[in-house]
C-alpha positions in Angstrom: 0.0 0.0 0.0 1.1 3.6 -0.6 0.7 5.8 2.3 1.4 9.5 2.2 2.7 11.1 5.7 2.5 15.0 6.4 3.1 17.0 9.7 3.4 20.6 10.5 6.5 21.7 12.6 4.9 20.2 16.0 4.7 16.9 14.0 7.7 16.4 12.4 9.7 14.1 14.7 7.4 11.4 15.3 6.9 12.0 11.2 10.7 10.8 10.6 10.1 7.9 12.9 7.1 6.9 11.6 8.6 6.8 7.7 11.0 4.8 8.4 8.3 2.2 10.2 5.9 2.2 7.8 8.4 1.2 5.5 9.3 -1.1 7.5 6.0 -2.8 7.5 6.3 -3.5 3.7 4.6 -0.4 2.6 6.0 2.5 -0.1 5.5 6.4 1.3 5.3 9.3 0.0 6.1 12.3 2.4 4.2 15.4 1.6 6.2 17.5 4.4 7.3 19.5 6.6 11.3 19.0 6.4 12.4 20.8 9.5 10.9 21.8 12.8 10.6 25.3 11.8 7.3 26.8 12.5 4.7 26.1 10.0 0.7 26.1 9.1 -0.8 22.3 9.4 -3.5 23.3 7.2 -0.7 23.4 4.6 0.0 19.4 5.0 -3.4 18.8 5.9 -4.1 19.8 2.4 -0.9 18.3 0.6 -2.2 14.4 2.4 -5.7 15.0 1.6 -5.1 16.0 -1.9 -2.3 13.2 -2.3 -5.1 11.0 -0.9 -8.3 12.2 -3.5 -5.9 12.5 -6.4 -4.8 8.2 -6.0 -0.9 8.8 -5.4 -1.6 7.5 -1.8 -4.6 4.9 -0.6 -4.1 6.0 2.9 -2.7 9.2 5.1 -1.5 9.6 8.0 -1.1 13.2 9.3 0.4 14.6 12.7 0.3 17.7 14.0 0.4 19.1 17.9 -3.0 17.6 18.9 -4.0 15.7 16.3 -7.5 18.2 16.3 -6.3 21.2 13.9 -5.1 19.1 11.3 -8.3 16.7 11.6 -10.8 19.5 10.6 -8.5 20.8 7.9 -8.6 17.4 6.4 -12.0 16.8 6.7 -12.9 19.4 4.5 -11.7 17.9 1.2 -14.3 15.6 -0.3 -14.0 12.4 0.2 -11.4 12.3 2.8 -12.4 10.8 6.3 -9.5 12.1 8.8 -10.1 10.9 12.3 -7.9 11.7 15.5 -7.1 8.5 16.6 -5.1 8.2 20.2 -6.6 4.5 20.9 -6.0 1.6 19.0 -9.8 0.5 18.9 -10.6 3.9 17.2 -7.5 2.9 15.0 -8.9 -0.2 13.3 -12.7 0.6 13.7 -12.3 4.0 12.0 -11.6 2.2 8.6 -13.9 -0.9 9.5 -17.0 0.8 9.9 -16.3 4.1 8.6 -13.7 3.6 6.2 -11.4 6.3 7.5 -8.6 7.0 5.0 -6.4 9.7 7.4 -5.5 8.3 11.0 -4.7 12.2 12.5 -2.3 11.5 15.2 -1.3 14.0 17.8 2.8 14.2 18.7 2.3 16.4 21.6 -0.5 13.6 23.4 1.3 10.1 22.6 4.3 9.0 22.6 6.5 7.4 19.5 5.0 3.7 20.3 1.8 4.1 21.0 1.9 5.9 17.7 3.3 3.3 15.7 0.9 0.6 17.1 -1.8 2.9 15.7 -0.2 2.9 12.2 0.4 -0.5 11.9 -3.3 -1.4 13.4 -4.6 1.6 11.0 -3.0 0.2 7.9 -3.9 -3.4 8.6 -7.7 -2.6 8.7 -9.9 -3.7 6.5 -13.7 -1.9 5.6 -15.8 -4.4 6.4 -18.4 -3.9 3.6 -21.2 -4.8 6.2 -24.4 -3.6 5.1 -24.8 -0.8 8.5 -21.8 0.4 7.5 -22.7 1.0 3.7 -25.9 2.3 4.2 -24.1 4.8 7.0 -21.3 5.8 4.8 -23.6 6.4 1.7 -25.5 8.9 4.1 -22.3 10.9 5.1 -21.5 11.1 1.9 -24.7 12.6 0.8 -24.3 15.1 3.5 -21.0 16.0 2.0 -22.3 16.1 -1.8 -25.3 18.0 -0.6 -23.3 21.1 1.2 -20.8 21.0 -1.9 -23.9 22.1 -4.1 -24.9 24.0 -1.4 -21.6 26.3 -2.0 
């Protein structure tokens, strides 16, 4: 699987760790930034993971910023994107089970570098479960979302 990684300054060092794990599960990344720790916007890589994420370069994101909670609602506001903060490992795998979340948001300020890394690997190892509840219930958020992007 191809997963695309992006973090604002606050994010940045579990980031680096992270890429080199995911890798290390089997997967190919794709880092979509920040290089340094130097103070930047996480809308910015909110948007460069949700777009590499809607545009097919990457099945699934994972983004990290401070909390977790900025860079969540960024990423939520690109269609089809489904960015959850995720701080629990039952959140990790149920968030693409039943809801076919394709961001896990994680924040580097609240957990530390192997709690994080057991919600990647639980993240990427989840599997929608195509259940009919969780069809039907996905088919109604996206016709929320369709229905307030005609609304704009």
């Amino acid at each position: 699987m191809r997963v695309v990684l992006g973090s604002d300054h606050a994010g940045f060092e579990l980031k680096s760790h992270l890429l080199d794990y995911v890798r290390s599960l089997g997967h190919e990344t794709l880092d979509v930034g920040t290089a340094s720790e130097a103070p930047v916007d996480y809308p910015d890589f909110a948007a460069a993971v949700a777009e590499a994420v809607r545009a097919g370069r990457a099945e699934r994101g994972v983004l990290i910023c401070g909390s977790g909670v900025g860079a969540s609602v960024a990423a939520n506001k690109f269609p089809g994107i489904r960015a959850a903060v995720c701080h629990d490992c039952y959140s990790a795998h149920q968030g693409v089970e039943h809801d076919r979340m394709n961001v896990l948001v994680l924040g580097s300020r609240v957990i530390a570098t192997e709690l994080a890394r057991d919600l990647v690997r639980i993240y990427l190892e989840a599997v929608f479960s195509g259940a009919e509840r969780h069809v039907r219930r996905l088919a109604k958020v996206q016709a929320l979302e369709s229905q307030f992007l005609r609304a704009d």
